[in-house]
N, C-alpha and C positions, 0 to 999 in steps of 0.2 A: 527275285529269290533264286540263290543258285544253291543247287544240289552240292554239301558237302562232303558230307561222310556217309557211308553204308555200314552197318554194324555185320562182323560175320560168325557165328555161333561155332567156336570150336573146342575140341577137346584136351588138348596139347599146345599150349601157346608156342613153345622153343620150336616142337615141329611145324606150326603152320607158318613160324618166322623163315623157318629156314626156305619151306617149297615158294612164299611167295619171294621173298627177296632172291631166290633163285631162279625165279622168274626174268628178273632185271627189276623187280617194282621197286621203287623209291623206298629206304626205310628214314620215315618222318618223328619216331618218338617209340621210345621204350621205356615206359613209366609205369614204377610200381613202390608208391609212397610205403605201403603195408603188407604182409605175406598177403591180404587176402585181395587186394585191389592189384591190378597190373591191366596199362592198356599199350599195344601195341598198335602204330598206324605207319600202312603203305598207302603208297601210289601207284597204279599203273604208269607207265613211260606218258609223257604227254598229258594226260588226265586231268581234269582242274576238282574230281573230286577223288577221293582217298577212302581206304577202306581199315574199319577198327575189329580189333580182336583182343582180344585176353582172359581175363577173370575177373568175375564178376560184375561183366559190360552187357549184360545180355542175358532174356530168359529163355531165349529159346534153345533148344535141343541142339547139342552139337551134328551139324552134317545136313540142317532142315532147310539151309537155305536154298532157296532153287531159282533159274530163270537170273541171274546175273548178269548182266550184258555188258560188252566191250564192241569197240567198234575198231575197223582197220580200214585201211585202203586195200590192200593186199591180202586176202585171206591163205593164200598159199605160202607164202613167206612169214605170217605169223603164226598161222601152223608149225612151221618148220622152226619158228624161234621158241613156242611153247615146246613142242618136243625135245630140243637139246637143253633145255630147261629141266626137263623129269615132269613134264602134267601129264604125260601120256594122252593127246589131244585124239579127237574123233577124227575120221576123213573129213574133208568138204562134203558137205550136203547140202540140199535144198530141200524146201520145205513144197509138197504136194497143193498147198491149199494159194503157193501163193503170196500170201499177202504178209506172214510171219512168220512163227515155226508153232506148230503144237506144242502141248506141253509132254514131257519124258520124250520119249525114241520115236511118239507116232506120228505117222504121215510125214517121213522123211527117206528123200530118195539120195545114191547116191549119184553123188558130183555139184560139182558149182550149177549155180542154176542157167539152164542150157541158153537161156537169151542174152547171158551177162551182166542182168539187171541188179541195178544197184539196190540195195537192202535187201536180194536175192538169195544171199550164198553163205552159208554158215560154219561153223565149227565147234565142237562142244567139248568140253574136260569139269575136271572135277580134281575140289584139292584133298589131301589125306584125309579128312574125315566127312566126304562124299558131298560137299555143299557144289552147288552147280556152276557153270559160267558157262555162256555163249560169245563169240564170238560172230559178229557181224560184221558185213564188207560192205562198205557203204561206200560208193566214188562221185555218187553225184545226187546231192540233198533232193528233197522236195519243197519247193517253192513255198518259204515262208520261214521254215527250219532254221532259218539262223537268224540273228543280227548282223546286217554287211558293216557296223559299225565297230563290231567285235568280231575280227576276223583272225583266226590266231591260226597257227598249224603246228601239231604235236611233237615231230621232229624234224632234223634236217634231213631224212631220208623222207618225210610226208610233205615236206615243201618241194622236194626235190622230184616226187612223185606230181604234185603239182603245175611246176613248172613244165615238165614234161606234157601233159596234158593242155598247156598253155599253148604250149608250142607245135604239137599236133593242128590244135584249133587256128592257132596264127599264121600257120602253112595253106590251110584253106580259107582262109579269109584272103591273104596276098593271092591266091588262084583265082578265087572273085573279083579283085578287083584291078589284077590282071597288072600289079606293082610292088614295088615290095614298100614296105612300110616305114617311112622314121622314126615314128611315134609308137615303135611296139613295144617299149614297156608300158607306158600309158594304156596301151588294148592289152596283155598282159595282166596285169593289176586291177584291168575292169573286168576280165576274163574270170582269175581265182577269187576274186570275193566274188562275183555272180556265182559261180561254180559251190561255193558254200552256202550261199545264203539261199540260193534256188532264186534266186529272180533273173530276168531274161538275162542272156548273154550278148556280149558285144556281136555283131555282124560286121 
């Protein structure tokens, strides 16, 4: 079972079209058979699920949704792309406890989280009728978190972020073993899908 769509309760559909697709999210469908039915679906960049909006898609309270999560490699750089966006995004934070963020503002310190820890580092905004989204910076899974079988990357700037960190790793492997290697796409290629999937890495 894969995660589709998320439904987002708002008040203004033309407004919340315009802040998300101002975002860069993908717009996937603008359908409205009758005045009273209309559903509007984006995408985040990359994303494999989409999120629906309109009239009469939903009972909840326009603004109620909270705790929305997006994941990045780069927290500082998607910061900076929500911002020229218009989300008015939060600073980097971290969370005091740890292991996620609280719920609302509590227990959240500022800055990236000081060891660099990956799922450590957050950022937070909200679209015009106050519904939440978090921002998480996730660089290196936990051991089991993916399929290495479905190994996909969101853009050519997240492959490219990738590869980079291949190539770090491939620098110190050739230091070990004190040659340099033929076979480095091969260690490469076993490097980023371990690196996603969290199972051990090539040495």
């Amino acid at each position: 079972m894969k995660l589709e769509v998320v439904v987002v309760p708002v008040s203004d559909v033309d407004r919340a079209k315009g802040f998300y697709t101002g975002l860069g999210w993908r717009l996937d469908a603008d359908v409205a058979p009758d005045d009273t039915f209309r559903v509007v679906q984006v995408t985040p960049p990359g994303s494999p699920a989409s999120v629906i909006f309109g009239t009469a898609v939903t009972e909840q309270a326009p603004g109620t949704a909270r705790g929305l999560q997006l994941i990045v490699d780069d927290i500082t750089a998607a910061r900076e792309e929500l911002a020229k966006g218009g989300a008015e995004p939060s600073e980097v934070f971290h969370d005091a406890g740890g292991v996620f963020h609280h719920a609302g503002t509590d227990a959240r310190v500022p800055g990236r989280d000081p060891d660099g820890t990956s799922y450590g580092s957050f950022v937070s905004f909200a679209d015009p009728d106050g519904n939440g989204w978090l921002l998480q910076e996730i660089t290196d899974r936990l051991p089991g978190r993916l399929d290495p079988s479905t190994t996909a990357y969101s853009s050519a700037d997240d492959l490219a972020s990738a590869m980079r960190r291949a190539a770090a790793a491939h620098g110190e492997h050739e230091a070990r073993i004190g040659a340099e290697d033929p076979d480095w796409p091969s260690w490469y290629a076993a490097y980023m899908v371990s690196e996603q999937a969290g199972t051990p890495r090539p040495i």
